[in-house]
C-alpha positions in Angstrom: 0.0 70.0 9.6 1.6 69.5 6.6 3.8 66.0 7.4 1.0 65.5 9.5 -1.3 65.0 6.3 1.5 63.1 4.4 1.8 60.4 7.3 -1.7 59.8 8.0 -1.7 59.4 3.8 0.7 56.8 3.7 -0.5 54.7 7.2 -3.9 54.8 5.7 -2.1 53.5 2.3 0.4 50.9 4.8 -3.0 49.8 6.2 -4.9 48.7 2.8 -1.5 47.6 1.2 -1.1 45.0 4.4 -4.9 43.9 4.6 -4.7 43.4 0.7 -1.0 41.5 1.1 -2.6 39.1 4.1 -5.6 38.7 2.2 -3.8 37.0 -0.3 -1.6 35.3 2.0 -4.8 33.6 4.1 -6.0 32.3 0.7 -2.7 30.5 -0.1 -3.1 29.6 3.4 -6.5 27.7 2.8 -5.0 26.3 -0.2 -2.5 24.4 1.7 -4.1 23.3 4.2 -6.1 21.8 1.9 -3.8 19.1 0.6 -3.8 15.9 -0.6 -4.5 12.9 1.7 -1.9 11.3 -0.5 0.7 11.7 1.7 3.7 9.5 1.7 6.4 11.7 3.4 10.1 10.1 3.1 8.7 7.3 0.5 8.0 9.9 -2.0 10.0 10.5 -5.0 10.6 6.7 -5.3 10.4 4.1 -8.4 10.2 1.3 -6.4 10.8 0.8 -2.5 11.0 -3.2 -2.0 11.7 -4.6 1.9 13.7 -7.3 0.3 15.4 -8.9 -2.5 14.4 -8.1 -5.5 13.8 -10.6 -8.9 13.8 -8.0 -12.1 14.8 -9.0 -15.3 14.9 -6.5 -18.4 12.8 -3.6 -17.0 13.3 0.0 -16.5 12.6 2.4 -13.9 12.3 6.5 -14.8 11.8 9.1 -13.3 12.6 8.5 -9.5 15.4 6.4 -7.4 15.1 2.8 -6.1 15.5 1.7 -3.0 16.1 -1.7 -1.1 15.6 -2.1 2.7 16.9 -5.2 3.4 18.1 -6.6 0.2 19.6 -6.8 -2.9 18.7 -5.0 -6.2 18.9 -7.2 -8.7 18.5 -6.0 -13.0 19.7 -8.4 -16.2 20.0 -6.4 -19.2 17.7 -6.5 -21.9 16.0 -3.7 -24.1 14.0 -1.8 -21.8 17.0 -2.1 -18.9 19.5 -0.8 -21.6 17.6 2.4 -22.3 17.2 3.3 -18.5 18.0 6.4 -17.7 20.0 7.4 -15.0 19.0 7.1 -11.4 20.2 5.9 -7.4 20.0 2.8 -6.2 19.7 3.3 -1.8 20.5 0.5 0.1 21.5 -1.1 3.5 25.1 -1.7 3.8 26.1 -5.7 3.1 24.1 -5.5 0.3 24.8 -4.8 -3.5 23.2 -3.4 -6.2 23.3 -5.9 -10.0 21.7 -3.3 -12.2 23.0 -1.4 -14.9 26.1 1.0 -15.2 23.4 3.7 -15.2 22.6 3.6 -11.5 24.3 5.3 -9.0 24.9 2.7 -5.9 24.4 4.9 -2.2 24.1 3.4 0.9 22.0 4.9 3.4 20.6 2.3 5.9 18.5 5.6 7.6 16.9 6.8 4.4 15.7 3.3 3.0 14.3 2.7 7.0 12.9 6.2 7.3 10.9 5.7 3.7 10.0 2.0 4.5 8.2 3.5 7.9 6.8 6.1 6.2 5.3 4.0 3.8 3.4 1.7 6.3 2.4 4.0 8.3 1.0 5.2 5.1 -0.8 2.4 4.3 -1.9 2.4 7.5 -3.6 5.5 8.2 -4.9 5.0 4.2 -7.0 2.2 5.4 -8.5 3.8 8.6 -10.0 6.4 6.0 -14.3 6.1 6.2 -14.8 4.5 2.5 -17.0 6.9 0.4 -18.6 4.0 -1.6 -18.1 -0.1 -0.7 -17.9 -1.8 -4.0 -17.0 -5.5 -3.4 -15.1 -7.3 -6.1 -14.6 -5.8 -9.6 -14.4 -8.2 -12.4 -16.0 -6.0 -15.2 -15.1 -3.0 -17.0 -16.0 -0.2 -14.5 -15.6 3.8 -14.7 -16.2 5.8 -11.5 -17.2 9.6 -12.0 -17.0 12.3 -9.7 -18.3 15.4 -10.7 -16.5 17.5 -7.3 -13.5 18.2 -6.2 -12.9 16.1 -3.7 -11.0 13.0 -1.4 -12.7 10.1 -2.6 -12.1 6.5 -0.6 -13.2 3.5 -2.2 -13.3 -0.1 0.3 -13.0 -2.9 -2.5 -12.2 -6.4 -2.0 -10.3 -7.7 -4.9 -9.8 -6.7 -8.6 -9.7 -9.1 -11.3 -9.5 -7.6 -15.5 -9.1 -9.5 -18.4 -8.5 -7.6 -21.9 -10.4 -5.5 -22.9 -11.8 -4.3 -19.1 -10.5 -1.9 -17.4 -11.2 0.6 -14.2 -11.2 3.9 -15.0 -11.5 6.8 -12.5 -12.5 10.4 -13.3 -12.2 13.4 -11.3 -11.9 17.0 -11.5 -8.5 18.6 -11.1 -6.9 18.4 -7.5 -9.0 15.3 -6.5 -7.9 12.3 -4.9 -8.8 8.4 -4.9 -7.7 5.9 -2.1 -8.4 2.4 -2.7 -8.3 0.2 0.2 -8.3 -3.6 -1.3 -8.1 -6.1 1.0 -7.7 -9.0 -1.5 -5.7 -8.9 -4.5 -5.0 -7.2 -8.1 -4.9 -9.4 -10.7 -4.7 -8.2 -14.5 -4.0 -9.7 -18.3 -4.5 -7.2 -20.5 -3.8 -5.3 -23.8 -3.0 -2.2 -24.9 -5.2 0.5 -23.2 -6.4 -1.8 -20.4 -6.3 -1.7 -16.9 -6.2 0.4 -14.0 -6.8 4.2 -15.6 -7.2 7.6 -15.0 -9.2 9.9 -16.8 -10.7 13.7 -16.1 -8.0 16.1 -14.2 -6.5 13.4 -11.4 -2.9 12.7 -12.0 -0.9 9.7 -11.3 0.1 11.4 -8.0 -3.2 11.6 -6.7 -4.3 7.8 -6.9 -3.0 5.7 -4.8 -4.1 1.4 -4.6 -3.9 0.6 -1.3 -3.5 -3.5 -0.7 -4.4 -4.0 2.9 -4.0 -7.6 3.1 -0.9 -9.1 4.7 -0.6 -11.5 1.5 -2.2 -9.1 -0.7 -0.8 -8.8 -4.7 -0.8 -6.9 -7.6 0.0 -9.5 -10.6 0.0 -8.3 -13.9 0.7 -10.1 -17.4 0.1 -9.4 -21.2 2.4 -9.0 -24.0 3.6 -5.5 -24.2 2.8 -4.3 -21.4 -1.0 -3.8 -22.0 -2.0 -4.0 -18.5 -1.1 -0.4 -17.5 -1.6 0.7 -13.4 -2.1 4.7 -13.4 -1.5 5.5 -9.7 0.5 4.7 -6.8 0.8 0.9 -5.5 0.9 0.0 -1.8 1.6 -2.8 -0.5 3.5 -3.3 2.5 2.1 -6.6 4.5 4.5 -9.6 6.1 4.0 -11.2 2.7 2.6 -8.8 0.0 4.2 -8.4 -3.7 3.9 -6.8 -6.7 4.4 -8.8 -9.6 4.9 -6.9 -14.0 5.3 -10.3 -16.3 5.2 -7.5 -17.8 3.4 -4.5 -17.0 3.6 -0.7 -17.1 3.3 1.2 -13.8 2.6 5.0 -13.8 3.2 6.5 -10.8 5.3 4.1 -7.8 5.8 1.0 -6.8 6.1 0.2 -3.4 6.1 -3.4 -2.1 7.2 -6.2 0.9 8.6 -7.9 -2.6 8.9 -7.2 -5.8 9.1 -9.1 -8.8 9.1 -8.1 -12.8 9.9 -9.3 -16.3 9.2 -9.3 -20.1 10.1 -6.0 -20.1 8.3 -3.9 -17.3 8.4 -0.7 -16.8 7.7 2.5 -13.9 7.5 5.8 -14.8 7.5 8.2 -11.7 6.8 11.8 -12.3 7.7 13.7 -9.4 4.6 16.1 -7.9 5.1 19.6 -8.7 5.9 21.7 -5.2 2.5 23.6 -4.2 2.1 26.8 -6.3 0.6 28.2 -2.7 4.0 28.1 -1.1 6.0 29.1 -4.2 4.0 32.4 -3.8 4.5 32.8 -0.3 8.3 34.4 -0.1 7.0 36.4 -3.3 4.2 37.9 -1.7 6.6 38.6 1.9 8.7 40.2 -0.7 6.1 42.3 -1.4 4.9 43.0 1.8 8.4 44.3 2.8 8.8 47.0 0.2 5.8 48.0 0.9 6.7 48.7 4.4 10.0 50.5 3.2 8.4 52.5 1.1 6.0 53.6 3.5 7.4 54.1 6.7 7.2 57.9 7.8 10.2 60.6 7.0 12.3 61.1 10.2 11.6 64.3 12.3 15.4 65.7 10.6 14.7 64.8 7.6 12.9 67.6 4.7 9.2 66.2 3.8 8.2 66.8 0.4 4.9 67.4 -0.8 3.6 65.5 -3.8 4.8 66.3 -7.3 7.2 68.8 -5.9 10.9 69.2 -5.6 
C-alpha cells in the first residue's frame, strides 16, 4: 500500500509537470505560427542580390554577403569601399568578382538561383496580399501610425520626396508593413529624410515592394541623406535600384543595380525566433522530469520520504 501511495504521488506529480511543460510548449507554438509575412527564404541574409551586372563605385556593403546571378560584381575603391568589412561575394561560374581584397569570391550557381527564385516568388505572393489602406501617390511628408500589432499592407502607386519629406511608419513591436508600389521610388534628400521607421518595427519587418516590371528606386543627395529603412524588392524584366548616393538599411535586392558617391547597405541579420530557442530547453525539461519520476522497479527498495 505503501509504493502504492508513492506511485500514484509521483504520476499525479508526472501528470501536472507534463500539462504545465506542453502548456508552455503550445504557447511557443502560437508564437510561431505567428510569424512574419516577411518571408524571403534563401534571399535572406543578403546585402544585395542583383540578376546582372552590377555598376558600384566607392560604396560599402555590411552586414550580409552579395550575390550576382548572372553577372559580374563590380566595386572601385574609394572611402566607404576601403572601410568595408569583410564579406562573400556568390556568383555563377564565368563570371568575376572586381571588388575589394575584403570579399571572399565563391561560386555557387545553385545558391545565387535558389535566392533569385525565392526572391520573386517573394515579390510575388507580396503583391497578391489584400492592401489594408490604398494610398495613391505620396509626394508630401507622410507618417502612418498603427496603434496594434499587426501585418499591415499598404497598395501605393509611386513615391516621390524632396528634402525635408519623408515617410515614416510607426508600429508596435513585432509588426509588419508590405508596400506594394507599382510605379517608382524616387528621392533627393538630406540628412534624416526619407523612407523611415519609427515605434518598435525593425528594418527586418518592412519590406518596399516595386511591382512594376520597370519599376525603380532612385535616390540622390549629398551624404547620403536619403536614407531607405526596410527591405527593397524589385525583381521585374527591367527594374533597378539606383544610391547616387544613398543609405539603405535593411537589403537590396534588384533585376540591376546601380550606386555611387559613396552608398552604403547595412544588413542586420534577424535574430532566430526566441519561441524555437526555447523549444529544446523546455524538451530538456520535459525529459528529466520523466526520469525523475518514473516508478521504482518491483526489485528495487522504495523509500519513504525524508527517510533513509
Amino acid at each position: 500500500m505503501f509504493k502504492q501511495g508513492i506511485n500514484m504521488k509521483n504520476q499525479n506529480y508526472l501528470s501536472t509537470s507534463v500539462a504545465a511543460i506542453a502548456g508552455v510548449i503550445l504557447l511557443i507554438g502560437a508564437n510561431v505560427s505567428s510569424a512574419s509575412v516577411v518571408d524571403l527564404g534563401a534571399a535572406s541574409g543578403f546585402s544585395v542580390i542583383s540578376y546582372n551586372s552590377s555598376n558600384v563605385s566607392d560604396s560599402a556593403f555590411q552586414g550580409g554577403n552579395i550575390a550576382v546571378v548572372n553577372g559580374n560584381w563590380t566595386q572601385s575603391g574609394g572611402q566607404q569601399t576601403n572601410a568595408q568589412m569583410p564579406t562573400t561575394v556568390y556568383l555563377s561560374t564565368g563570371h568575376t568578382n572586381g571588388g575589394p581584397a575584403v570579399e571572399t569570391t565563391v561560386f555557387n550557381n545553385t545558391l545565387v538561383n535558389n535566392a533569385w527564385s525565392a526572391a520573386t516568388t517573394a515579390s510575388a505572393n507580396l503583391a497578391a496580399l489584400s492592401p489594408t489602406q490604398t494610398l495613391g501617390a505620396i509626394t508630401t511628408n507622410t507618417t502612418i501610425t498603427e496603434s496594434l500589432v499587426g501585418n499591415y499592407v499598404l497598395s501605393i502607386s509611386d513615391i516621390t520626396l524632396n528634402h525635408p519629406e519623408s515617410l515614416t511608419l510607426s508600429a508596435p513591436a513585432g509588426s509588419t508593413f508590405v508596400l506594394n508600389i507599382s510605379g517608382s521610388i524616387k528621392i533627393n534628400g538630406s540628412a534624416g529624410s526619407g523612407l523611415l521607421l519609427a515605434g518598435g518595427l525593425t528594418t527586418n519587418d518592412v519590406v518596399y515592394n516595386l511591382t512594376g516590371a520597370s519599376s525603380s528606386l532612385t535616390t540622390a543627395g549629398g551624404g547620403n541623406g536619403s536614407l531607405i529603412q526596410g527591405i527593397v524588392l524589385a525583381t521585374g524584366a527591367n527594374a533597378s535600384v539606383n544610391l547616387h548616393p544613398g543609405e539603405v538599411d535593411g537589403a537590396v535586392i534588384t533585376r540591376t543595380f546601380t550606386s555611387s558617391s559613396g552608398a552604403l547597405v547595412l544588413t542586420s541579420i534577424p535574430e532566430a525566433n526566441s519561441g524555437l530557442v526555447l523549444i529544446p530547453f523546455v524538451l530538456g525539461m520535459l525529459v528529466l522530469a520523466l526520469k525523475k519520476m518514473v516508478p521504482a522497479k518491483d526489485d528495487e527498495p522504495v523509500l519513504a520520504e525524508g527517510r533513509a
